[in-house]
C-alpha positions as CSV (number, residue, x, y, z in Angstrom):
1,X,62.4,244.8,49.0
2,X,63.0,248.5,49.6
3,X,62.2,251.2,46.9
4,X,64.2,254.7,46.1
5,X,62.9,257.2,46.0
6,X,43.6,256.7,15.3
7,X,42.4,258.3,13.4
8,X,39.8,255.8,12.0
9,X,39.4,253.8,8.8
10,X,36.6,253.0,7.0
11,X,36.0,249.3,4.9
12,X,37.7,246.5,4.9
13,X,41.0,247.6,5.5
14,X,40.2,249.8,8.9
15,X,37.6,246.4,9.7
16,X,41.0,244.2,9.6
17,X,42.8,246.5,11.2
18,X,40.6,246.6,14.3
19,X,40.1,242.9,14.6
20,X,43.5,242.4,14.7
21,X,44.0,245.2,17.2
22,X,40.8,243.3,19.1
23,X,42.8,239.9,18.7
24,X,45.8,241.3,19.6
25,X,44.7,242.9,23.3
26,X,43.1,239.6,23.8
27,X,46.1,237.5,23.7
28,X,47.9,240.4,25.6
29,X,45.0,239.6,28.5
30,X,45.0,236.3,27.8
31,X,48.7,235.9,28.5
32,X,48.8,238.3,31.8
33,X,45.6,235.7,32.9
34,X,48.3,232.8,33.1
35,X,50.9,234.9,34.8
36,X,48.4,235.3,37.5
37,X,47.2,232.4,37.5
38,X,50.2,230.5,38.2
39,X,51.1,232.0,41.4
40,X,52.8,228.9,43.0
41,X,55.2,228.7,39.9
42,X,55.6,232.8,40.5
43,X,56.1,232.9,44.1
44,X,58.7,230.2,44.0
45,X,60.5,232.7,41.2
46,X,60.8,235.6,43.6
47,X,62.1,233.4,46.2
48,X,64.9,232.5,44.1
49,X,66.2,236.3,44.0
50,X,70.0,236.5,45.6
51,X,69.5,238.0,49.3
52,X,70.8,241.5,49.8
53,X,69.2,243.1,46.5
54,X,67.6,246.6,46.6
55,X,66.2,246.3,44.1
56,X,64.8,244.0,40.9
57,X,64.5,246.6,37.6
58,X,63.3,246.3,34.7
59,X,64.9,248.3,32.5
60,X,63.0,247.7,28.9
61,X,59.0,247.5,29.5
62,X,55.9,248.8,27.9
63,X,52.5,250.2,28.5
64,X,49.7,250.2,25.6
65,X,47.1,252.6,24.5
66,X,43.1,251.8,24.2
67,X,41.4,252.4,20.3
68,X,40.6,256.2,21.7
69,X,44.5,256.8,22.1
70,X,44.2,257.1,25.8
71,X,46.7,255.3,28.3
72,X,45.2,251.3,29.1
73,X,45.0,251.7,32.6
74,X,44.0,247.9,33.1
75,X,47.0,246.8,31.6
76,X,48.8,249.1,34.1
77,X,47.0,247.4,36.9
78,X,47.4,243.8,34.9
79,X,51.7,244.7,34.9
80,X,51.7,245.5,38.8
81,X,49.4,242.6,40.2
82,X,52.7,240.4,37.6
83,X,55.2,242.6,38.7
84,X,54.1,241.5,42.3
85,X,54.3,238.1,41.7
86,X,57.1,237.8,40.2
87,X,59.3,240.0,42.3
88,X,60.0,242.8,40.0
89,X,59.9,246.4,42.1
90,X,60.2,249.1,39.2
91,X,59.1,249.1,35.7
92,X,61.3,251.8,32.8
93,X,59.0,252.0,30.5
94,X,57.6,254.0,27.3
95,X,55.1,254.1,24.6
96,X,56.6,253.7,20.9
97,X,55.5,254.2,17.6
98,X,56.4,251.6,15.0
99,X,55.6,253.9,12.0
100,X,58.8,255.0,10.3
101,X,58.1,258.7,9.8
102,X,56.3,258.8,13.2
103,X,56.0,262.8,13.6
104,X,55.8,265.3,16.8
105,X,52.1,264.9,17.9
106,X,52.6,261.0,17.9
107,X,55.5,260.9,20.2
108,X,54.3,263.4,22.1
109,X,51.4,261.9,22.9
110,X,52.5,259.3,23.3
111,X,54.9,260.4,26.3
112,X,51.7,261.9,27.5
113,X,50.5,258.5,28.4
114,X,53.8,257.6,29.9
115,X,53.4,260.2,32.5
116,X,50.0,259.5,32.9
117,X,51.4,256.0,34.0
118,X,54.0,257.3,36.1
119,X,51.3,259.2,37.8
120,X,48.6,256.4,38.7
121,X,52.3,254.4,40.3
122,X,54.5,256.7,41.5
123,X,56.6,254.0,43.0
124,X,56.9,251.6,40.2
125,X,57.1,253.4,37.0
126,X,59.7,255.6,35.4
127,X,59.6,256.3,32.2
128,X,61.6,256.4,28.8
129,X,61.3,259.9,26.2
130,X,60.2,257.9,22.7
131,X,61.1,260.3,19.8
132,X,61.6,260.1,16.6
133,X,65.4,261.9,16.4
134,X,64.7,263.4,13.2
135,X,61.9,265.4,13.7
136,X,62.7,268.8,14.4
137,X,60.5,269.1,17.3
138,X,62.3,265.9,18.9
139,X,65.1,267.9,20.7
140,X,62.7,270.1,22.4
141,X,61.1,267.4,23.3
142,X,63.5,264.9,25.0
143,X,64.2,268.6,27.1
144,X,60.8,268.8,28.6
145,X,60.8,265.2,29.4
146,X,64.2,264.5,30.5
147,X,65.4,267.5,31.7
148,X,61.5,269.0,33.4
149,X,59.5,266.2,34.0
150,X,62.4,263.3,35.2
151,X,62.0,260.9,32.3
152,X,65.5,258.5,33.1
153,X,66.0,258.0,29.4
154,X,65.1,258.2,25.9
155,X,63.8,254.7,23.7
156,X,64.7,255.4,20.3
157,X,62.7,252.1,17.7
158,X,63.7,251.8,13.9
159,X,63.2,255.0,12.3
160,X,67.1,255.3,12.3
161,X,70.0,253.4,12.8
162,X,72.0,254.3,16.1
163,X,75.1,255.2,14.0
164,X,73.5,257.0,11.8
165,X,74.7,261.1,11.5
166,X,71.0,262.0,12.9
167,X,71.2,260.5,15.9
168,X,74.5,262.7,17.2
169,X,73.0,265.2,18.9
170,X,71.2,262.7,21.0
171,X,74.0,261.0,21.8
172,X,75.6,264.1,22.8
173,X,73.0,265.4,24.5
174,X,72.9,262.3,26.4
175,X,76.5,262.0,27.6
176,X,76.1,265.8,28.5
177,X,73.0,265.0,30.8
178,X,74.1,261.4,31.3
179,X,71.2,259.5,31.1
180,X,70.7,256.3,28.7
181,X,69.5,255.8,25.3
182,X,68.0,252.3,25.1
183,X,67.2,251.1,21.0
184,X,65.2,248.2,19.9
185,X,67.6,246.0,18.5
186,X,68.1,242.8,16.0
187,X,69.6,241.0,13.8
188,X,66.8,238.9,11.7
189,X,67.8,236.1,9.6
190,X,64.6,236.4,7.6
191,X,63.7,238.5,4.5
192,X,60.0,239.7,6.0
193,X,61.3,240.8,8.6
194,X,64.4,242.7,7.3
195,X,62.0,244.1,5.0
196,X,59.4,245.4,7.5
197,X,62.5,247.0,9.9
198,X,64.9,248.2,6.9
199,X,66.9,250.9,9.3
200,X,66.6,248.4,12.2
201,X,69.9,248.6,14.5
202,X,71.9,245.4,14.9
203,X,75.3,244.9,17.4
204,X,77.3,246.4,14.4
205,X,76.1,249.3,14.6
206,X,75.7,249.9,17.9
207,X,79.9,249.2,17.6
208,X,80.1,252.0,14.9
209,X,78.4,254.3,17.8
210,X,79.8,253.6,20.7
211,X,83.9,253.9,19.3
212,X,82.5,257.7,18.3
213,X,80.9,258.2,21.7
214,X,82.6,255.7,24.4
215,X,80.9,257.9,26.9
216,X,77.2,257.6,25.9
217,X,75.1,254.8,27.8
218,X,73.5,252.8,25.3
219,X,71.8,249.9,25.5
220,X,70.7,247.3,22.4
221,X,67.0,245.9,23.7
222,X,65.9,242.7,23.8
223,X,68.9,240.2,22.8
224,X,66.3,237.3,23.4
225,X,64.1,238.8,20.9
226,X,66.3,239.9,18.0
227,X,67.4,236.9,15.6
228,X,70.9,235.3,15.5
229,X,72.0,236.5,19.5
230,X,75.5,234.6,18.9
231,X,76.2,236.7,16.3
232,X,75.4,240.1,18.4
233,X,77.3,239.0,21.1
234,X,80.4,238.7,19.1
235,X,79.7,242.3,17.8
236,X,79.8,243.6,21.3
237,X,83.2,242.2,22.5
238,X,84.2,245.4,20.2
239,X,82.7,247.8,22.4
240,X,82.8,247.3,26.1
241,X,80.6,250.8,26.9
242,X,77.4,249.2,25.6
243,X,75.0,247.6,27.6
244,X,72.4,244.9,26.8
245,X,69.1,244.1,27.6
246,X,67.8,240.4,28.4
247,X,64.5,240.8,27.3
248,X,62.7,239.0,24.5
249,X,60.9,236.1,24.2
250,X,63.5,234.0,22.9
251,X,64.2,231.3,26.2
252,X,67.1,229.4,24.2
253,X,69.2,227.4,26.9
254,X,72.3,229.1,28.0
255,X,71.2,232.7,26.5
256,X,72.2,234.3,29.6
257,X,75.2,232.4,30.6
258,X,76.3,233.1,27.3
259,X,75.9,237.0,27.6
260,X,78.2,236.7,30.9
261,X,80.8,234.5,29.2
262,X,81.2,236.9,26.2
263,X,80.6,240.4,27.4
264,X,80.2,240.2,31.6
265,X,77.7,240.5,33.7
266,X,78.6,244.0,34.4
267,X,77.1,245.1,31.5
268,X,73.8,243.1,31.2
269,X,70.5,244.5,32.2
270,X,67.7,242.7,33.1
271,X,64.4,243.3,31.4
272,X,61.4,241.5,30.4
273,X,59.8,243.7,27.3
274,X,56.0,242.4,28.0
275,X,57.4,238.7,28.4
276,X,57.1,238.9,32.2
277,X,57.8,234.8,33.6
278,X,60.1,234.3,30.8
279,X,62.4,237.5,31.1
280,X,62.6,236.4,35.0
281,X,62.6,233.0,34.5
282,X,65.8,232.7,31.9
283,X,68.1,234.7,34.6
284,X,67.1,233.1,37.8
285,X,68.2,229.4,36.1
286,X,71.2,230.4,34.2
287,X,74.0,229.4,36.0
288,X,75.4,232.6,38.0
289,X,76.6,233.8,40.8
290,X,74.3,235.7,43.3
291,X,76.4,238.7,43.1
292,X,76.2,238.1,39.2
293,X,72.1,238.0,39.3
294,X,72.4,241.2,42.0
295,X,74.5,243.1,39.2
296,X,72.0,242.0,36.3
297,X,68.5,242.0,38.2
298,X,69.1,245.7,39.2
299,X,72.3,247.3,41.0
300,X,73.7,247.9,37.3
301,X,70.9,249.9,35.7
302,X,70.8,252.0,39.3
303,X,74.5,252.6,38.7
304,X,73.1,254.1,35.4
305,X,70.4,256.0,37.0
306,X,72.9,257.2,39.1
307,X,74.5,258.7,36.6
308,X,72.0,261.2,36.1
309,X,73.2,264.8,35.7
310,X,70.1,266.7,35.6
């Protein structure tokens, strides 16, 4: 396929925290282990990709920092030797922040690791802005990334809703320069969860934004990782300039012919969000066309990049 061009705590707490942070890169490992491991099943996915695509993007993927705060180069290496495998050309990725009142040195640091990614794969990276819209220093700093460095987007998480007055000059800024804003997205059923993600953005609300800014490009992440997906997708018939995301780890049968039934396959994107065989798996064996699987496996978020006004 061708290519275009911690601080640290002390006691028990910090002890918990960094077993679970231990337990939590092994599973990570653990699971990449079995993606490579099961090459047969892998090569046999790639085959499946319609003939005549460019390109197979991934619009909506991660990289991870080690306990020192500097960029996990293995798991770089780990997501390339997949990507391989399973066919995927270019990873859009970004480093986020799940703290609510995540401040300037976080998320810019954490875009420092971003394009330390980009760096060690040139080809296969490009990378997302993750701020924190309300800090003051965030506007400067989507500039430098966006605008200086060639970030394609910006990857907002909870700390705000995307209809929320904060966001606007984002938004603005982002039809101006007309590059994406991709949000992490959902619509939980349960109370924890809810509780943990108070300002988290659900299909309604990416409605209430997109009738004030029908230009913008936004895109609601993961709807196979989100909660009640039905329910999104009945949200989004309101508000045909919204794209979505088919990441997640949610597999249900039919997800994705669903998606194309209620909104069209126009305006899905696919992506994988760290759940590499699944995220391809679910779109090669939903029952599309091939020109349907070229639009959702990459010529729509190219369109988007295309966009690009500076």
């Amino acid at each position: 396929m061708n290519r275009p061009v911690k601080g640290t705590q002390s006691g028990g707490a910090g002890q918990k925290g960094q077993a679970t942070a231990r337990l939590r890169n092994a599973a990570t490992f653990a699971y990449y282990a079995r993606c490579l491991r099961s090459r047969d099943r892998a090569f046999q996915l790639s085959q499946r990709f319609p003939r005549g695509i460019a390109m197979v993007i991934d619009c909506h993927m991660h990289i991870r920092q080690k306990d020192d705060g500097m960029l996990d180069e293995e798991y770089c290496d780990l997501t390339m030797e997949a990507g391989d495998k399973l066919g995927i050309d270019l990873f859009c990725i970004s480093d986020i922040d799940l703290h609510d009142g995540v401040r300037y040195e976080r998320f810019h640091a954490a875009n420092d690791r971003v394009a330390q990614a980009i760096t060690r794969y040139p080809e296969r990276y490009r990378g997302y802005c993750f701020v924190n819209p309300g800090d003051p220093k965030a506007c400067d700093e989507v500039t430098q990334r966006v605008r200086d460095e060639g970030f394609i987007g910006v990857k907002l998480y909870h700390q705000y809703r995307i209809d929320e007055p904060v966001l606007e000059w984002l938004i603005e800024l982002s039809i101006a320069w007309q590059f994406p804003i991709l949000m992490h997205a959902g619509h939980p059923a349960d109370p924890d969860t809810r509780a943990r993600q108070p300002r988290i953005s659900d299909a309604s609300h990416f409605v209430n934004a997109a009738k004030r800014f029908p230009e913008a490009m936004l895109i609601e992440g993961h709807i196979g990782g989100g909660g009640d997906w039905e329910w999104a997708l009945k949200h989004l018939r309101e508000a045909p300039s919204v794209y979505l995301d088919t990441s997640g780890s949610i597999v249900d049968e039919w997800l994705v012919d669903r998606c194309v039934e209620e909104i069209g396959a126009d305006r899905l994107l696919f992506a994988t969000d760290m759940t590499m065989e699944g995220g391809v798996g679910k779109v090669l064996d939903a029952d599309l066309t091939d020109e349907q699987r070229r639009r959702i496996m990459g010529s729509n978020f190219q369109a988007i990049l295309d966009r690009r006004a500076v």
